[in-house]
N, C-alpha and C positions, 0 to 999 in steps of 0.2 A: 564433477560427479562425485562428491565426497558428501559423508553426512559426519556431523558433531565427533570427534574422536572420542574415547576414553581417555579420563584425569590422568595426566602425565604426571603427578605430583608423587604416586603412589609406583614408581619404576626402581625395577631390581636389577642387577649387574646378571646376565645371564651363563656366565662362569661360575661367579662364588656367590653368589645372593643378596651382594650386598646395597644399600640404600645410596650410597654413596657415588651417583652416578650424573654425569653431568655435558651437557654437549661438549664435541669439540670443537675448541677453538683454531681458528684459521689465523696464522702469523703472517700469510700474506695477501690478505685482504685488503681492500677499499680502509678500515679502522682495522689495524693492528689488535690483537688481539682481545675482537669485540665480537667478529663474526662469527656466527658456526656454524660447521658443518649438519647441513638438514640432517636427523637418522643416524648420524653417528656418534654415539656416546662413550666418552670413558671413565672407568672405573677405580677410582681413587684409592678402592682397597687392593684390587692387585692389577691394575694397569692394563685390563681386557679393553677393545674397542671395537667395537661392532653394534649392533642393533640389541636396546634391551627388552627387558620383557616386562609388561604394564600391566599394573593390578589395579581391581576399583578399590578398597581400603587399604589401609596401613598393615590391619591385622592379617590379610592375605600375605603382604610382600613382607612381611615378618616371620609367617610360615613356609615360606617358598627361602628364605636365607638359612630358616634352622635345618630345614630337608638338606639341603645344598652343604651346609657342614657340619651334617653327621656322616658317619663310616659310610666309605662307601662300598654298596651290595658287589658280589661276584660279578663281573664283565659277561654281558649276556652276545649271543652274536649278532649281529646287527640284523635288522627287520628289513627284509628285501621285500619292494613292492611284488605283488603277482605277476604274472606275465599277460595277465587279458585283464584288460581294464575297461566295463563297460562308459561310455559315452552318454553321458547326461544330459540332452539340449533342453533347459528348462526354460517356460514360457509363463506368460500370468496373464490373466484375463481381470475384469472385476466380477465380482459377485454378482452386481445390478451393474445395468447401462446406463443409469441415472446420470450426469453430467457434475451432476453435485459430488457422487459419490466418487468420481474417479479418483480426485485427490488425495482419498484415504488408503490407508494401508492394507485391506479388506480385500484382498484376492484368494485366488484360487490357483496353487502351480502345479506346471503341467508337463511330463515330458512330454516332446513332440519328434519326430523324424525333422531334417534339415535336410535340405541341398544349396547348392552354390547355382546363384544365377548368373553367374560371369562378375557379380558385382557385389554383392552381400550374399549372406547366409539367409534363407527364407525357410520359415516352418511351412512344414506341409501338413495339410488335414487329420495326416495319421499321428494320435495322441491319445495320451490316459493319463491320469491324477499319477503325483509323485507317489502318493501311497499307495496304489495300485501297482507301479511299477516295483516301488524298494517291494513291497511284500513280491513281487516274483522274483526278483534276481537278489534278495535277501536273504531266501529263503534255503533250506537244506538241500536242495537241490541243483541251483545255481552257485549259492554260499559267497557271493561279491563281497569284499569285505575293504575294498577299493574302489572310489568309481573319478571319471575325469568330468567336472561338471563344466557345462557351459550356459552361462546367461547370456539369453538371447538379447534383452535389452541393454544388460552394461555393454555386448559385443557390438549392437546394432546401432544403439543412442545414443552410448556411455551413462547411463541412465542404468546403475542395478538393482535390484530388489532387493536391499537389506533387508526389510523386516522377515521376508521369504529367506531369503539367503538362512540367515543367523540357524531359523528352525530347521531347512532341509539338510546341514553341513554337523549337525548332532547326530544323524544317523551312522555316518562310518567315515570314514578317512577319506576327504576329499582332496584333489587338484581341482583350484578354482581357477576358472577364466571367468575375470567379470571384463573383460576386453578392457586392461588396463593403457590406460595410454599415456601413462609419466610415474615417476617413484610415490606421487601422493597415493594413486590410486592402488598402483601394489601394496602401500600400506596399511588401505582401506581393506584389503581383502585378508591381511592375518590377522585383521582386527575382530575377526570373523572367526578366526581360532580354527584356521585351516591345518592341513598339515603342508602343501604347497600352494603356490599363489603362482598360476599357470601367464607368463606374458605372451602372447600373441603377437606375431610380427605385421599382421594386417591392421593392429592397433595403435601401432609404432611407427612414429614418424619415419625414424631412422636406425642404423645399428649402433651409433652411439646409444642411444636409450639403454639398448644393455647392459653398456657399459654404468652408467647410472645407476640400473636394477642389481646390478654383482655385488656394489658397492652398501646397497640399501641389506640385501642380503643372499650371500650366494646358494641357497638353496630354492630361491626362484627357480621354473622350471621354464628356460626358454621353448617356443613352440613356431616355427618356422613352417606361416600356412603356406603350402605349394598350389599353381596350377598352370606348369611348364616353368614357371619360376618363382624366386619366391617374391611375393605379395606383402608391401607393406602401406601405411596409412599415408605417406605423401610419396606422388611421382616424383618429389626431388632425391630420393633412396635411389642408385643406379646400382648397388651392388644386387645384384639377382641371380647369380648362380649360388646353386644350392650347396657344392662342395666348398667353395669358395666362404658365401657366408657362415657354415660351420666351424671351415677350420678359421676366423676368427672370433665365433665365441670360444671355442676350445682359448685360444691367446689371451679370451678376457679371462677367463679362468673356469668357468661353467666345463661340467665332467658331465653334464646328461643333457638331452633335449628330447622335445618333441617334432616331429612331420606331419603335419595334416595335409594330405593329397584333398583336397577341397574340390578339384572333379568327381572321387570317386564318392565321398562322403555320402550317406546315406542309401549305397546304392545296393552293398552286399555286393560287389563284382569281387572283393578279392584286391590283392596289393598288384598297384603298376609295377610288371617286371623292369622295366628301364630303372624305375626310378629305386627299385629294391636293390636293382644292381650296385648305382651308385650311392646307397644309405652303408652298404656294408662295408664299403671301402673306409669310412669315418672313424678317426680314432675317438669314440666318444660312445655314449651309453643311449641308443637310441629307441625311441618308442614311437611308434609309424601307424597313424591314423587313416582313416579315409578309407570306404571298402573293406574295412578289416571283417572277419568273422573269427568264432571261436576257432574251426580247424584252421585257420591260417595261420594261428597264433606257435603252433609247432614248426614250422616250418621256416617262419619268421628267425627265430631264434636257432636253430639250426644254421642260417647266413648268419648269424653273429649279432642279431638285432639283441634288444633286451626286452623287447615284447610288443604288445599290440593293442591298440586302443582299438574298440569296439562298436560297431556301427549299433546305432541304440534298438534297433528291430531287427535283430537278424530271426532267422526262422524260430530257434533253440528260443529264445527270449518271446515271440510271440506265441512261441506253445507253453509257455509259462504263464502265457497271461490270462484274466480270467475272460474267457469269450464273454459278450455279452448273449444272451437268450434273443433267439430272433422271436420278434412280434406280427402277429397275426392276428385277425378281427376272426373273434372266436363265433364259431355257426350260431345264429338263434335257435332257439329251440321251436319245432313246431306244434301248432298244439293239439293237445293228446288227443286221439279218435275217441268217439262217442263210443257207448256200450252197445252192443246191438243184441235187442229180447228175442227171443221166440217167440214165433206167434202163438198164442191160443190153439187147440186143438179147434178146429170147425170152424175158426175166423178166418175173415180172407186177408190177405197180406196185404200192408199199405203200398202206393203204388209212386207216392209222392216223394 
């Protein structure tokens, strides 16, 4: 589920700027220092290793080194996500039904409501155009300035909608789930110039995989889907408790994640108290999906959570929307009464 990368030729050291950046090598590999390390790069000019940062020209990653080593501006304090983060289930249809046309890039995307069938994620009927939606929860009155999006087909088929993706992720600061299911694919999603690249444990073979994903880069946002336990992409995974599984990403190094309650998803019920109970015990920075609504988001945080992913229709978001005008077959008009003369003085009245 990968499409053509951007030119790796043109990559910057993302420490100091510098062009000078080059896989690592593995000394204990199959060929002694032949292999490398997929994704992780280091930097010759000051010895950074981690994941760099890819530009399309030269003359870009030459303005990204000189930014990088000029003075640097007063320390700003750091940008703390919101606390209510609406939930973006985005869908795509074609344009036409043509069979010719499916293959093209030519859609139309769409939030939609989800629920969980016990097995997958299903859009439900209830939807409107992304543009429809950003202009209400964009707007001065909602004012989202964060949202957590999910691709229904990278989640469902492993199949995303880049060309969709690219355009709807320039509106505001996204957590993308394109339901990554190995380090290519979380790849795939910063390429997209996210600000998080959301993995999903229902995507995920295993918990190793994370370990994989910390590596590739640890501002991944792991997302441990629940429903009584948690849910991932092969029944060979047997770790299923929920406290259990967190405190070992906490050991892989991961400081935040996410819970999707995936019974409650789409429902507006509100957070499972059980399962609230046991999120707050977690030493980690958690953000609890599923049922969520705006007033729950207080309350959330009060137990010690760090906020609340938002169910995509809560009432507050549907009175934001623009109703449509209901349609009615407007009356015919009947047609206009004849003039009626007076008679004649002395004539006798028509009787016909």
């Amino acid at each position: 589920m990968s499409e053509p990368k951007a030119p790796f030729d043109f990559a910057a050291c993302g420490r100091c700027g510098s062009g000078l950046v080059h896989p690592r090598l593995l000394t204990m590999g199959p060929l002694p220092w032949v292999d490398s390390e997929r994704y992780v790069y280091v930097c010759h000019a000051c010895g950074h290793v981690g994941l760099p940062v890819f530009f399309e020209t030269a003359e870009a990653r030459a303005e990204y080194e000189r930014a990088k080593q000029s003075p640097p501006r007063r320390p700003e304090a750091p940008k703390r996500p919101p606390s209510s983060i609406p939930i973006l289930p985005i869908d795509t249809r074609p344009i036409l039904d043509a069979k010719i046309l499916e293959a093209l890039p030519i859609r139309l995307a769409y939030v939609v409501g989800v629920r969980w069938d016990g097995l997958a994620l299903q859009p439900t009927p209830y939807r409107v155009s992304f543009a429809e939606y950003w202009t209400a929860i964009g707007g001065p009155r909602y004012n989202a300035s964060q949202v957590f999006m999910l691709d229904l087909e990278g989640v469902r088929r492993g199949d995303p909608n880049f060309d969709i993706l690219r355009e709807l992720v320039k509106r505001c600061d996204v957590w993308l789930d394109l339901g990554a299911r190995d380090s290519d694919d979380a790849m795939d999603g910063y390429m997209l110039d996210v600000e998080r690249v959301v993995a999903g444990s229902k995507t995920l073979s295993s918990l190793e995989a994370f370990t994989d994903l910390h590596r590739l880069s640890p501002s991944i946002l792991p997302c441990l889907d629940w429903d009584g336990q948690v849910l991932w992409g092969s029944p060979r995974e047997k770790r299923v408790i929920l406290e259990e599984v967190a405190e070992a990403l906490q050991a892989i190094g991961f400081s935040s994640l996410c819970v999707m309650d995936l019974r409650r998803l789409g429902t507006e019920a509100g957070p499972d108290p059980g399962l609230l109970a046991s999120l707050e015990r977690l030493a980690l920075e958690v953000y609890l999906g599923g049922g969520i609504r705006e007033t729950d988001v207080p309350a959330l945080q009060a137990r010690g959570l760090a906020g609340g992913l938002v169910d995509p229709f809560t009432p507050i978001i549907r009175d934001l929307l623009q109703r449509p005008v209901a349609e009615a077959p407007a009356e015919a008009p009947g047609p206009a009464p004849k003039p009626q003369r007076k008679p004649a003085p002395g004539s006798v009245p028509d009787s016909g």
